[in-house]
N, C-alpha and C positions, 0 to 999 in steps of 0.2 A: 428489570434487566435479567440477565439471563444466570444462568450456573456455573459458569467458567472459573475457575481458579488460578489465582495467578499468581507468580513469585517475581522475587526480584523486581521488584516496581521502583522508579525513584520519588515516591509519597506524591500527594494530591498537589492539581496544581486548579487555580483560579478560573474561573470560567470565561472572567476578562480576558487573562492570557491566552484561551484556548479562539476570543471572540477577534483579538490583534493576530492571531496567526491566520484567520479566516481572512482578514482583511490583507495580509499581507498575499494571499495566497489566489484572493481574487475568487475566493467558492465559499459558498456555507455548508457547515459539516452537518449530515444526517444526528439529532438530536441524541440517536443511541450510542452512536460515536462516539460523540460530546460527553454522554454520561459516562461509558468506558475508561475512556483515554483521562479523564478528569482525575481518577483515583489509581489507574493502572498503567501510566503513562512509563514507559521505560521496559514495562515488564514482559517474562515466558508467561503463555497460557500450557498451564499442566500440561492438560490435553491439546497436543499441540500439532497432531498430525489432519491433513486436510487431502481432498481429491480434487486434483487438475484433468481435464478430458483421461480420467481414470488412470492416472497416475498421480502416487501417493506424494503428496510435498509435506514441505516441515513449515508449522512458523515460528520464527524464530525470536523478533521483539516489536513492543508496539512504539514506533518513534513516538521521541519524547517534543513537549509541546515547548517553546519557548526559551532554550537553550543553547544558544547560537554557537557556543565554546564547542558544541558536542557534533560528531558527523550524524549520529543517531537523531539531530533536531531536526523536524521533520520540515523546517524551511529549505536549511543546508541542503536537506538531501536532496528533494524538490530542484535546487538552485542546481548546486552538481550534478544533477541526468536530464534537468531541461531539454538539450539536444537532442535525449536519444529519446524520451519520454513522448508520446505521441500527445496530440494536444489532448488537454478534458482529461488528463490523466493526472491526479494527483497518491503520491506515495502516500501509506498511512502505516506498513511493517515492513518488515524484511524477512528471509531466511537464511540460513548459515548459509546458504550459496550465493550471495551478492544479490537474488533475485529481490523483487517488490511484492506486496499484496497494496495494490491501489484502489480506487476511489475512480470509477471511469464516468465524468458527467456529459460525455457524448451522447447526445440523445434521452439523457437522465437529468436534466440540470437541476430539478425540485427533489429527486433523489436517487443517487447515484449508487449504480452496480458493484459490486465489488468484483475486481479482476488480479489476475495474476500474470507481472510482467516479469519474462524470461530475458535475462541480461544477453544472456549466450547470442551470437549472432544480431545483436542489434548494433546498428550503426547511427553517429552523427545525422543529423538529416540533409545538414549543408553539405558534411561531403557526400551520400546520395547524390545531390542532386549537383554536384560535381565532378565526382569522378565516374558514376555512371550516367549523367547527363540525365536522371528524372526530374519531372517536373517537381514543385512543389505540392501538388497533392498526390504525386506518384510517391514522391518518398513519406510525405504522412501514411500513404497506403501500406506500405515496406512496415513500416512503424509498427502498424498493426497489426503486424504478422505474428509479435512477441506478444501478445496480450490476449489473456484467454479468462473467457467468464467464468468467476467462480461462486455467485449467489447475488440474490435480487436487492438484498440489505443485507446491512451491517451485522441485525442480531442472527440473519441466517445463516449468514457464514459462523457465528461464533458457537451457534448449532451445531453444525455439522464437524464441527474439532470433534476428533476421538485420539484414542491413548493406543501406544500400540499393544497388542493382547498377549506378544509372543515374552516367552518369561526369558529374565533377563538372567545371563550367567556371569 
């Protein structure tokens, strides 16, 4: 695995649990994920800053596996942005801005992209295709207007985190 450091974790969870949330979720997680999230589940990566189409984003924490009490359990969360979430998209962080770092297996189903969904400006899909009368895959299309690649795997993206370098006052 890779070099990442990471705080605030809520301790190791079971791989069973991480296999029922797969099940629940209807995807299987890329294996590097799995080993990740197993030990680091809850947690900041240190180095925590990443590049979106060259704009700097934060990540903020890695939803936690099998906590249903919690908004931060990555089913709930999953379950509450279904509507706005484009399909083949599953949440797997967040950033202090409400945004996702998801898991996109559109066209990836053996193993899936890592992308970055921007909350701002996304809408339900039913009302799309209500109040502006699009079709159903006009407003999947809409959908994925908010979601921008951000690395081909898991361990690439967790690569590419750097820290920022400007000294802090």
């Amino acid at each position: 695995m890779n070099n990442v450091k990471w705080e605030f974790t809520d301790g190791e969870v079971d791989m069973n649990l991480i296999n029922s949330v797969e099940e629940k979720l209807g995807f299987v997680f890329p294996m590097d994920y799995k080993e990740c999230v197993k030990v680091n589940q809850g947690g900041n990566p240190v180095a925590d800053l990443f590049d979106v189409s060259g704009i700097e984003r934060v990540f903020g924490t890695l939803l936690k596996i099998n906590q249903p009490d919690s908004p931060s359990d990555i089913v709930n969360k999953y379950q509450n942005l279904k509507k706005m979430l484009p399909k083949k998209i599953i949440p797997i962080a967040n950033d202090p801005a409400g945004n996702l770092i998801c898991f996109d297996y559109k066209g990836h189903e053996e193993s899936p992209v890592v992308v970055f969904w921007e909350h701002e400006g996304a809408w339900e899909k039913e009302m799309l295709m209500e109040e502006e009368g699009l079709s159903e895959e006009q407003a999947e299309q809409k959908a994925r207007e908010n979601v921008f690649f951000v690395a081909d795997t898991f361990t690439d993206f967790l690569n590419s985190l750097y820290e920022d370098d400007e000294d802090d006052f």
